[in-house]
Phi, psi and omega in degrees: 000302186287347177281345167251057175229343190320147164290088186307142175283170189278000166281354203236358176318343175096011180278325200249310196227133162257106167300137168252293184224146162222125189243067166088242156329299208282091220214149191267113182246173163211118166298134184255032139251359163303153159293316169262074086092078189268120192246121165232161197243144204197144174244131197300333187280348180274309181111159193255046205271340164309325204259275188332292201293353200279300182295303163313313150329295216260316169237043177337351197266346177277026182249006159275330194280323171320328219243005173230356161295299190290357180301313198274351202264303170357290193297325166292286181343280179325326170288303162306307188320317188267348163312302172339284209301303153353274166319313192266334156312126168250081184242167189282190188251057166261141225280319185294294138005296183288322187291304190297341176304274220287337179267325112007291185318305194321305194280012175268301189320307211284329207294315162307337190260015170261148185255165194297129181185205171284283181322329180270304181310293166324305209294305212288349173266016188250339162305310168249032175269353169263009150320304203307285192290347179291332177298297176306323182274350172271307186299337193279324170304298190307317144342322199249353158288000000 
């Protein structure tokens, strides 16, 4: 049950590697730039290192399409999070509202494309200490409607 809920990586997407067989963990790929359909075996639990190196070796030329897959799987990740994040903010449809939401989005979007530092940090408590209060002034409304 729980071996098949495991999360194929995204080098294993079938752009590179086709799974032929999977056992739990456990799983048979075959390159589809090989000529002899050259099959390596590899573990989810491991991580997918086998398969990178495969590709360096035998294809290099693939390791920009490798370095923009995962670029792109980051950018799905990333994406979903703030939908997420999104879905659970509940605000009514006041235009102010509606403004402090949409300046909140901007500055989370910035805050992801920032690389990690002091300057990110700061950024991300001040973010959410105007959560906080845009939360507190929404409850304070329902309240007083």
């Amino acid at each position: 049950m729980a071996d098949e809920t495991k999360k194929i990586p995204y080098i294993l997407n079938g752009g590179i590697f086709k799974i032929k067989k999977r056992k739990g963990d456990r799983v048979i790929v075959e390159c589809v730039c090989c000529p002899s359909q050259h099959r390596l075996r590899g573990n989810l639990a491991n991580g997918a290192g086998n398969f990178h190196q495969h590709i360096k070796r035998r294809h290099p030329f693939l390791i920009d399409n490798v370095t923009k897959m995962k670029k792109d799987k980051k950018e799905k990740v990333a994406a979903a999070k703030i939908a997420k994040r999104r879905r659970k903010l509940s605000f009514d449809d006041d235009k102010s509202q509606e403004s402090d939401k949409a300046s909140i989005t901007e500055l989370e979007d910035g805050l992801r494309l920032m690389q990690e530092g002091n300057e990110k940090n700061l950024l991300r408590q001040g973010i959410q200490i105007l959560l906080q209060q845009i939360r507190k002034n929404f409850l304070l409304q329902q309240i007083v409607s």
